[in-house]
Each structure stands twice: as structure tokens, then as C-alpha cells.
DRENNULO-175463 format. One record per residue (C-alpha): chain; x, y, z. Coordinates in steps of 0.5 Angstrom, whole numbers. Example, Ala and Ser with C-alpha at 12.3 -4.5 7.8 and 13.67 -1.06 7.14 Angstrom:
REM residues 2
["A",[25,-9,16]]
["A",[27,-2,14]]
***
This chain:
REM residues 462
["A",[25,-11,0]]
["A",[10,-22,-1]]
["A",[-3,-36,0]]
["A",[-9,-37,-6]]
["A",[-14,-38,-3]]
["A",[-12,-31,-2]]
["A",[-8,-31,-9]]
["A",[-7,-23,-9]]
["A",[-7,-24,-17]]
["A",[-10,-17,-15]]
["A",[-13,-13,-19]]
["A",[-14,-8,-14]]
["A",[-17,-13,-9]]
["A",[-11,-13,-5]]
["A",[-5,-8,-7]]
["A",[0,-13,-8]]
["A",[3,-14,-16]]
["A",[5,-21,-19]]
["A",[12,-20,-20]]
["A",[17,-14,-24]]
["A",[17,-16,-30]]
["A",[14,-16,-37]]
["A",[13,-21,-43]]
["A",[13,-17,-50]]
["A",[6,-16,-54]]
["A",[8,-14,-62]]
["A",[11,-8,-61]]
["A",[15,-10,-54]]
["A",[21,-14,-52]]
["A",[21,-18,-45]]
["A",[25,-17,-39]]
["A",[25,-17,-32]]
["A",[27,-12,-26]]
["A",[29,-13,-19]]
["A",[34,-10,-13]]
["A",[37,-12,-7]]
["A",[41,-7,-3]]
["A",[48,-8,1]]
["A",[52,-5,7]]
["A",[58,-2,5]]
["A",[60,0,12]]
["A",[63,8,10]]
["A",[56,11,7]]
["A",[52,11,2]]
["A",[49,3,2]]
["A",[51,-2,-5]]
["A",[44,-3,-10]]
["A",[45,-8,-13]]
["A",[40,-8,-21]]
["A",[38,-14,-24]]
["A",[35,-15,-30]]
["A",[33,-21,-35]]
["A",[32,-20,-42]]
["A",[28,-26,-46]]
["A",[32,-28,-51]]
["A",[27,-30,-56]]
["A",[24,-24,-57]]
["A",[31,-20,-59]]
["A",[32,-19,-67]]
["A",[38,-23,-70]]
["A",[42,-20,-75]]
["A",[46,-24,-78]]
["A",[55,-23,-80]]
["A",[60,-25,-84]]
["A",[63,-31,-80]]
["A",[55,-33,-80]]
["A",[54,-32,-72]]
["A",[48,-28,-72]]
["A",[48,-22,-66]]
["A",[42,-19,-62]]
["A",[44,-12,-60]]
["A",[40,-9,-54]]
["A",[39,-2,-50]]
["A",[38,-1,-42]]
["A",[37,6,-40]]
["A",[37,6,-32]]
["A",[34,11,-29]]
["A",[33,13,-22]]
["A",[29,19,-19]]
["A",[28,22,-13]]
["A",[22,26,-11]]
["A",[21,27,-19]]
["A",[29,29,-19]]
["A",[33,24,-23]]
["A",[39,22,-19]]
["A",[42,18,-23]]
["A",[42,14,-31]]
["A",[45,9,-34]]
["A",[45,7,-41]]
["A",[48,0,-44]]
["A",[49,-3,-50]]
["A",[49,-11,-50]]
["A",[51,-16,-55]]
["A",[48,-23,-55]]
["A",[50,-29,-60]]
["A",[48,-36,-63]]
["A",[50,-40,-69]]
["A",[43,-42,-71]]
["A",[37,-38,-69]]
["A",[32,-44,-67]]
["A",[37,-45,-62]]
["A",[33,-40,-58]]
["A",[27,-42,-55]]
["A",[23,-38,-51]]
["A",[25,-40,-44]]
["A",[31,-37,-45]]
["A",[33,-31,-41]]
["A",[39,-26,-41]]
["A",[41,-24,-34]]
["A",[45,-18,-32]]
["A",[46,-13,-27]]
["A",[49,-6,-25]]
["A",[52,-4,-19]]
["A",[52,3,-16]]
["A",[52,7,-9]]
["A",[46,10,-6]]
["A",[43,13,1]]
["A",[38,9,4]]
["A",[31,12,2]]
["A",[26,11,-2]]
["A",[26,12,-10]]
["A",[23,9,-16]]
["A",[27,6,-21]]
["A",[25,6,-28]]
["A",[28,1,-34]]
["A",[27,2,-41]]
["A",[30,-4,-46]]
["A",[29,-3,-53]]
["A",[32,-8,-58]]
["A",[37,-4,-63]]
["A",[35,-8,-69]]
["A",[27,-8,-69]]
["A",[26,-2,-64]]
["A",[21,-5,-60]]
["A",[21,-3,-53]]
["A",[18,-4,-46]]
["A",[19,0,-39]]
["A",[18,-2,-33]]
["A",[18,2,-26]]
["A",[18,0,-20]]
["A",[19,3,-13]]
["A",[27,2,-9]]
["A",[27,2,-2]]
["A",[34,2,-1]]
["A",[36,0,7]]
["A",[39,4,12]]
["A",[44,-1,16]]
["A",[46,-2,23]]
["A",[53,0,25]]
["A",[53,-4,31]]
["A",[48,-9,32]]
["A",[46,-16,28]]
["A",[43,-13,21]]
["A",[42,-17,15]]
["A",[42,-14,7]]
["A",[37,-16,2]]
["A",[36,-22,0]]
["A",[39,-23,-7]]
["A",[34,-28,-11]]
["A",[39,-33,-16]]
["A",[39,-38,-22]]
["A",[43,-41,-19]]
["A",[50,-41,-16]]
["A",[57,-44,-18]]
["A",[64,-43,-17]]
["A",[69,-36,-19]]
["A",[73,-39,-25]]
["A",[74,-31,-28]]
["A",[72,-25,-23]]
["A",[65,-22,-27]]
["A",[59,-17,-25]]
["A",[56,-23,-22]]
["A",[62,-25,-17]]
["A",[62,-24,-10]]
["A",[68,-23,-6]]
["A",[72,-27,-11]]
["A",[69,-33,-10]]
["A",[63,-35,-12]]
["A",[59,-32,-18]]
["A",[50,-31,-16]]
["A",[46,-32,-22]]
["A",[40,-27,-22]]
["A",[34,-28,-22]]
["A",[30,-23,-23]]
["A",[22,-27,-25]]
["A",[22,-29,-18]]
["A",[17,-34,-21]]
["A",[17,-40,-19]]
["A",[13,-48,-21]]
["A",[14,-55,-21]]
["A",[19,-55,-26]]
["A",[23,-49,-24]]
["A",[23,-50,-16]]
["A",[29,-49,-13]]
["A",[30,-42,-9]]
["A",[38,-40,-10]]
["A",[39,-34,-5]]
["A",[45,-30,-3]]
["A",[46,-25,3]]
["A",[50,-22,8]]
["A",[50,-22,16]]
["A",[53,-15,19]]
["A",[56,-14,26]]
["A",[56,-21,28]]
["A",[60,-21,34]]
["A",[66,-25,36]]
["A",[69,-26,42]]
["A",[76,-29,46]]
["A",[76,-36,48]]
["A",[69,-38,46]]
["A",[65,-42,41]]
["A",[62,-36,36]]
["A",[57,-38,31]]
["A",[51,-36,28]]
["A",[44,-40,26]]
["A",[39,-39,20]]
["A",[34,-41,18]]
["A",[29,-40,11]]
["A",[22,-39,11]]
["A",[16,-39,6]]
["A",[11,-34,9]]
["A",[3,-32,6]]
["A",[1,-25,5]]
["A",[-1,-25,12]]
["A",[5,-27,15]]
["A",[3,-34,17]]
["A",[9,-39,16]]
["A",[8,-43,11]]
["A",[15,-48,10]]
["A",[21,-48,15]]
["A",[27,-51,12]]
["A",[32,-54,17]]
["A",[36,-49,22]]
["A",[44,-49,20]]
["A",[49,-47,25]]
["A",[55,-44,22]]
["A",[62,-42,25]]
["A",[63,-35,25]]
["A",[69,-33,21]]
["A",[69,-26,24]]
["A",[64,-19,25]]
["A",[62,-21,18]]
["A",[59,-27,14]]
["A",[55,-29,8]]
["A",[50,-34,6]]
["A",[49,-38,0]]
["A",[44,-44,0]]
["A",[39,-47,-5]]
["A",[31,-48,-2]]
["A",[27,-53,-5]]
["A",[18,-50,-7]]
["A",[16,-56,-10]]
["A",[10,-58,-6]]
["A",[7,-50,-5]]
["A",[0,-49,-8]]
["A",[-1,-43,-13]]
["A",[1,-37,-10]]
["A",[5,-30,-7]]
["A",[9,-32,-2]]
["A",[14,-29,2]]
["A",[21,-32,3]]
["A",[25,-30,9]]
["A",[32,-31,12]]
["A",[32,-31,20]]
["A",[39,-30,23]]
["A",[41,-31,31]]
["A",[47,-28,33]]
["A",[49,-35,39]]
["A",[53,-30,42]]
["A",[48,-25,45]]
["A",[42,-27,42]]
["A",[41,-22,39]]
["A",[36,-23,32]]
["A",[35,-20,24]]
["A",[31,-22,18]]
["A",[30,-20,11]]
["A",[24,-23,6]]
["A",[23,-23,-2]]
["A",[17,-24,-6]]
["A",[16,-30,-10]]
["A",[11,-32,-14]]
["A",[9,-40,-16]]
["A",[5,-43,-20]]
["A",[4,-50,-19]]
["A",[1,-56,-19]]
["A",[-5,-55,-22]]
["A",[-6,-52,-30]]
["A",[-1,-47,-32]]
["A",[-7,-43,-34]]
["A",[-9,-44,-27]]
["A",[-8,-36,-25]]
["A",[-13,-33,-31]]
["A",[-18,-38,-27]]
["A",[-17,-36,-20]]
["A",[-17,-29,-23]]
["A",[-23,-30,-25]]
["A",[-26,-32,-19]]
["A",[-25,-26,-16]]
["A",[-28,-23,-20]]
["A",[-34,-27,-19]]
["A",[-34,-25,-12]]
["A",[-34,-18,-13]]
["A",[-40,-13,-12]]
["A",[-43,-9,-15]]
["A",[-40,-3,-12]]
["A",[-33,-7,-12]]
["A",[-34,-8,-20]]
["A",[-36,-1,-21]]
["A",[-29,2,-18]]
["A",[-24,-2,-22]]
["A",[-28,0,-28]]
["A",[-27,7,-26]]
["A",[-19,5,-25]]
["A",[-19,3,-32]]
["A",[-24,6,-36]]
["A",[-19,11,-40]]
["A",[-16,4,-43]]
["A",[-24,3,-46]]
["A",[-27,5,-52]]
["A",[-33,9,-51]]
["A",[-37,2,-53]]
["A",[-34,-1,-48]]
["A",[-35,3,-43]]
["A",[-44,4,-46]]
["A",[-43,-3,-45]]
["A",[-40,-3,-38]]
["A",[-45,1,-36]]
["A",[-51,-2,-37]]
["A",[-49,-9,-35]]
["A",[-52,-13,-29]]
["A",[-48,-16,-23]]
["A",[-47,-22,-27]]
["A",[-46,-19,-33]]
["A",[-40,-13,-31]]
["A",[-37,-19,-28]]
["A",[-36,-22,-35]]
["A",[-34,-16,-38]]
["A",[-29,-15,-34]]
["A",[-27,-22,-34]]
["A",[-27,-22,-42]]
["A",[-23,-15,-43]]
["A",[-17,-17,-40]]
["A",[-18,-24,-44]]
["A",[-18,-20,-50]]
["A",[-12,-16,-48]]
["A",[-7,-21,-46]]
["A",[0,-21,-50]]
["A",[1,-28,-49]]
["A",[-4,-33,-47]]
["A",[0,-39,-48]]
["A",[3,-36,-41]]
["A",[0,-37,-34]]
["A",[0,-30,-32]]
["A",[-4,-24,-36]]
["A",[2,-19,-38]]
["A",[-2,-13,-40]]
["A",[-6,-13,-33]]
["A",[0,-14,-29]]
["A",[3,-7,-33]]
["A",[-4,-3,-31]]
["A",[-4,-6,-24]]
["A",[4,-4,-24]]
["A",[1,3,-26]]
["A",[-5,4,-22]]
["A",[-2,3,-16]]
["A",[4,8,-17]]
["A",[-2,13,-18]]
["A",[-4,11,-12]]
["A",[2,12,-8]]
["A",[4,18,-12]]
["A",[-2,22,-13]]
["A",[-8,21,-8]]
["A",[-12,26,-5]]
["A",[-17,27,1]]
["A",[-21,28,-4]]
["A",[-20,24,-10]]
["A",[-16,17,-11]]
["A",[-9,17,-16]]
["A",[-14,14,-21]]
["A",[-19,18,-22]]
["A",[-14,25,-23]]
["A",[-11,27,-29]]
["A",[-4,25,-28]]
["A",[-6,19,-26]]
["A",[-10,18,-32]]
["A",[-5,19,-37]]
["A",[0,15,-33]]
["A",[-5,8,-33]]
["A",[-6,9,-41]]
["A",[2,12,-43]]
["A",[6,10,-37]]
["A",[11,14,-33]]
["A",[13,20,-38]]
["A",[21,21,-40]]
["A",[21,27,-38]]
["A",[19,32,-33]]
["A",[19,39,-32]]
["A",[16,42,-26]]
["A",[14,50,-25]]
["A",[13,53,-18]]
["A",[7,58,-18]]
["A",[9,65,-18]]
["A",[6,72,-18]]
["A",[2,72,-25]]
["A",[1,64,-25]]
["A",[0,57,-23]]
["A",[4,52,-21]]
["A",[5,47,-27]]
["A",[8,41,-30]]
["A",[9,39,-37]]
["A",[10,32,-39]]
["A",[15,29,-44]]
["A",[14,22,-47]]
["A",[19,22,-53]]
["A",[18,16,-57]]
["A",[10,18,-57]]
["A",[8,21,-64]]
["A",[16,23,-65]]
["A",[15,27,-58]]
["A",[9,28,-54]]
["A",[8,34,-49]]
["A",[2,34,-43]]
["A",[2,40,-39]]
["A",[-2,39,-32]]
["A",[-4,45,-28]]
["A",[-7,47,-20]]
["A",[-11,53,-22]]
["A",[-15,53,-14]]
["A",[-7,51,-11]]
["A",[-10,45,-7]]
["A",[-6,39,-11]]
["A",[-9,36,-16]]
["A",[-7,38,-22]]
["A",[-11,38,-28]]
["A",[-10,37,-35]]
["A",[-10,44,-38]]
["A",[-6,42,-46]]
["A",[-3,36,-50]]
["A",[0,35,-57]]
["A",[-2,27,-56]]
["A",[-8,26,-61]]
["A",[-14,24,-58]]
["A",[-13,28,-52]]
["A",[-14,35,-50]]
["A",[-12,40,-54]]
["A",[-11,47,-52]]
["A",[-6,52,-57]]
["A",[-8,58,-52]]
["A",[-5,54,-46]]
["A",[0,59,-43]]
["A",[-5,64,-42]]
["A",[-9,61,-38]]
["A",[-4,59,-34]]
["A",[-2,67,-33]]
["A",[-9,68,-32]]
["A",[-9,66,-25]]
["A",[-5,69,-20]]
["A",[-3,66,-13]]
["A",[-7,60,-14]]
["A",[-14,64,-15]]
["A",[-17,65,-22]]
["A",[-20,72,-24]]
***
């Protein structure tokens, strides 16, 4: 499958997001998504899909028997090179006897399990609650591992809840033993401060008249890879090629921050050595709201340059006053609108983070990775854009060049208008695709588009 004094609470100073999830504005319901991949030792590698779905801001419909139900939809889709590859849709029930009983710090965990060849692909959730209709999507990058079939090697590790004994075999059941709760936030505080993790040790080896064990032991690490914490080391008798770990690490005495958290396995017998690590996000001992103001004096760090180039990344969600206003600002007064404008546009200031800014921040770097050039930065193309102000369209359909005309993509967003199309096309042949067309209100709007594509031929307009 990430220390403040370098808090990356980023907001492209340091590429690094604060956590897969999103709190809900009027029109979106909150969830939180993450992955861990397995071995399955006979090809494609287990994924296994975490969801956590907060209970609060779900719709309660009301029955006969006076229980109120909370219906809510997952789509789960997963893409390859812009190729969907696999998509799930679930449709999931929550109950309760009284509605004040549902508090806000109540979340819904569930997972899905499917098999995958290691490599890299994006995985994109949508959650929409049935009754209201709100709705929020999430994407985020899938590396899924490729294992060793005969040397040490180590899953994922699975971040938990928390952990207990199997009385009925569910989703959350590992080998019939225990059921590991996940916990997909990854975001952790002095009340909330234990680390549950689950994983497996592969290709451990045994051998004939002689003590076999192993050692782990877990680690919390900076951003920079400095260890921060080391938990006490624990030798364990090797039941066989094959072991797992589950154990509970306490973070209660970390500063606010973005961690690493690593498990370290020795093999006793040959020496041989694996590791694997997961981000965590803690906040804590200071305020809640701390993080806004470590934010905040980032920024104030900043130059002008630096200023001027996240205002570039984020211009297409102002107004045109905002951006005047921008524009014609000092050092010290750019700093303050930028500080003010993610302010404005916080979902839920009663929470330590700022949701909306994480979304973006999820969005621009996905710009980045997707659709840089030599030439321009994933942002500033029109691609990249649309999917800052819009996200990452439902649909996409792309259209090679051919003798009599460009290469193009048209972009779907279903719900957007009752169904929204952008068209991009690469009129030089050189990538970067411009947009040429779309039905979206306020954008720019060419009823003649398709001609203009066949007025091209082989990448060269005439």
C-alpha cells in the first residue's frame, strides 16, 4: 500500500493526501474507502475493499414494526488504463429503534473481496443513500502486490477497528477464526488511539529437528522514513510455511501527524527479512482544530511563486471575483485568501480536518499522475480541469485517430444535469487534449463539434 513539524496536511506542498475518505456537505453522504491485497498462492492476488459508511448522515425510513431502516447503494468500480475491469453494485440495510440513537461518530464497516493480477489501477466508489439521494464518490489509486512464491514475503497490512473471536463465519472472518473489523479512516486521536492490524507471512521456512520461529515487530515512521516508535519485538513459534499476525499497538503519545505504520518480519531460520506499511493520520494532544492551523501556517510560509501556482491548480473552482481579488493581492494578502477560501468551503467545521480541501487535493493529484506533460502540469490542462471542478466522469469513451480525424474522448457524468457529455480532443496529435464541446451549463458549448474533429486528418489541421 505515510511527522508535523512536516504535517503534509498538503495542499500540494507535499504530495501526500490525508486520508481516503469524505465527510458529507448537504447534498453528500460520508464514507471512507481502503484496500489491502493477499496471496493466494494459485494466481491472481486476493483484494480485499474496505468501506465505512457514517451512520448519521443516512436517511431513516420508517416500517410497520416502528424500526426505522437506512438503505444505501455501493457501486464499485475498478478500471485499468481507463478500461473498466470490474464493477459491483450492493445494496445494504442498516436499522435502529430510535433515530437519536445515531450519533455522528457511528460508523458502517463493510468490505468486498475479489481477485485481481498484481498492478496498478484506480478504484472508484460511489455511495448513494436511497432515500435522499445523496451521494459521494471517492477514487483512489490500487497498487495491488505481486508476491514471492518462494522467498519471505508479507500481505498488506489490514488496518482494523478491532479485532475479536468467530461465533458465526462472516465477510470479516479470517480462516474461521477471528472476524477483523475494518477500519477504513486510518485516522486516529488521544481518545481513539489503539492500531488493530491484521497480515500474513508467506514462504516461512520449516525445517527437520530444530526451533522454527519467526520475529515481528511494528514501527510508526515519519514521512521521511525516520522511526518515530518501536513497539516491543515478539517471537513466535512457526506453525508451518504459512503464519498470520493480529495484534493492537497503542499511538496515544504521537504528535498531529502523518505516519507510517510498519510491520517488520525476521524468518530465524535463514535470516531472510519482509515489511510492509500503511498510512495513519493522527490528531492529537493538542485542539481538534489544530490541523486548520498548522494549515494555515504553511501557508503563511509560502511564497509568492508558490501561492500563485496553488491558485493556478484551483482557479476553475473560483468566481471570477475571487480570482480579481487573487490576483491583485500582496504576499501577505494572497496568503490570506487562500487561508479564507478553503475556510469558506469547509462541509463540517466541527471536524479536525477540512473535507472539501481533501477532495480537490485527491483530485489534483490524480491530474497530476494522469494527465502531465513535458509541457503542462495535469492541472492546468483541460482534462485535468473538469476533473478537479466535476471528479472523475462515470463514463469514458476513447476514439483513436483515423484517416479523416483526431484522436477524442467523450466524457459522461450521469447524474450531472440529468446527464452531462464533455468532448477533448488532440487536434496537433502531441496528448494534450483540449476541450473542443459540452452539454454542461456554463461550459463551453460547440453544437458543430463533430466537424471540427473531421476537419483534421492525421493529427494536422487544414
Amino acid at each position: 500500500m505515510g511527522k508535523i513539524s512536516n504535517y503534509v496536511l498538503v495542499f500540494l506542498f507535499g504530495v501526500i493526501l490525508i486520508s481516503n475518505s469524505i465527510l458529507a456537505s448537504n447534498n453528500e453522504i460520508s464514507f471512507a474507502l481502503d484496500y489491502a491485497s493477499f496471496s493466494d498462492q494459485q494466481g491472481p492476488s486476493i483484494v480485499e475493499i474496505y468501506y465505512s459508511i457514517n451512520r448519521y448522515q443516512l436517511t431513516w425510513k420508517k416500517q410497520k414494526d416502528n424500526e426505522f431502516i437506512g438503505t444505501y447503494q455501493i457501486n464499485t468500480t475498478l478500471y485499468s488504463d481507463g478500461k473498466v475491469i470490474f464493477s459491483n453494485n450492493m445494496e445494504l440495510n442498516d436499522e435502529t429503534s430510535d433515530t437519536l440513537l445515531v450519533k455522528s461518530n457511528q460508523n458502517i464497516p463493510d468490505q468486498l473481496m475479489l481477485r485481481v493480477s498484481p498492478g496498478n489501477y484506480q478504484l472508484v466508489v460511489k455511495v448513494k443513500d436511497k432515500y435522499s439521494n445523496k451521494t459521494s464518490t471517492l477514487q483512489i489509486p490500487m497498487q495491488v502486490k505481486s508476491f514471492s512464491s518462494d522467498s519471505l514475503d508479507i500481505s498488506d497490512i489490514e488496518i482494523g477497528s478491532y479485532a475479536i473471536k468467530t461465533t458465526a463465519e462472516n465477510k470479516f472472518t479470517k480462516f474461521g477464526i477471528y472476524d477483523i473489523i475494518p477500519y477504513a479512516q486510518r485516522e486516529y486521536s488521544k481518545k481513539l488511539s489503539d492500531i488493530t492490524i491484521y497480515a500474513e507471512i508467506y514462504n516461512l521456512t520449516v525445517l527437520d529437528n530444530k526451533a522454527n520461529n519467526y520475529t515481528y515487530w511494528f514501527e510508526i515512521m515519519s514521512l521521511d522514513n525516520e522511526v518515530i516508535k518501536t513497539f516491543e519485538k515478539k517471537t513466535i513459534d512457526t506453525p508451518g510455511h504459512y503464519s498470520i499476525i493480529i495484534d493492537k499497538f497503542n499511538i496515544a503519545d504521537l504528535e498531529s501527524g502523518i505516519y507510517y505504520s510498519k510491520l517488520n518480519i525476521v524468518d530465524n531460520n535463514n535470516g531472510q527479512k519482509a515489511s510492509a506499511s500503511e498510512k495513519i493520520y493522527f490528531t492529537g494532544p493538542a485542539d481538534q482544530s489544530s490541523t486548520d492551523d498548522l494549515f494555515a501556517k504553511m501557508v503563511r510560509e509560502r511564497s509568492k511563486s508558490e501561492l500563485d501556482s496553488i491558485f493556478n491548480n484551483i482557479q476553475c473552482l473560483m468566481t471570477n471575483n475571487e480570482k480579481r481579488m487573487f490576483k491583485k493581492s500582496n504576499l501577505i494578502g494572497k496568503q490570506s485568501f487562500l487561508i479564507g477560501f478553503w475556510e469558506k468551503h469547509d462541509t463540517d467545521p466541527q471536524t479536525a480536518i477540512n473535507e472539501y480541501r481533501i477532495k480537490i487535493e485527491q483530485r489534483i493529484n490524480y491530474t497530476i499522475d494522469k494527465y502531465s506533460t513535458s509541457m503542462t502540469k495535469g492541472p492546468s490542462t483541460d482534462r485535468g480541469r473538469t476533473i478537479i471542478k466535476y471528479g472523475i466522469p462515470d463514463e469514458v469513451e476513447k476514439k483513436p485517430s483515423t484517416t479523416d480525424s483526431c484522436p477524442y474522448e467523450i466524457w459522461k457524468y450521469y447524474s450531472m444535469e440529468g446527464g452531462a457529455e464533455f468532448i477533448f480532443y488532440d487536434p496537433n496529435g502531441f496528448g494534450d487534449y483540449e476541450l473542443l464541446h459540452s452539454s454542461k451549463r456554463g461550459e463551453r458549448h460547440d453544437p458543430n463539434w463533430e466537424s471540427k474533429i473531421k476537419n483534421t486528418v492525421g493529427g494536422f489541421a487544414f
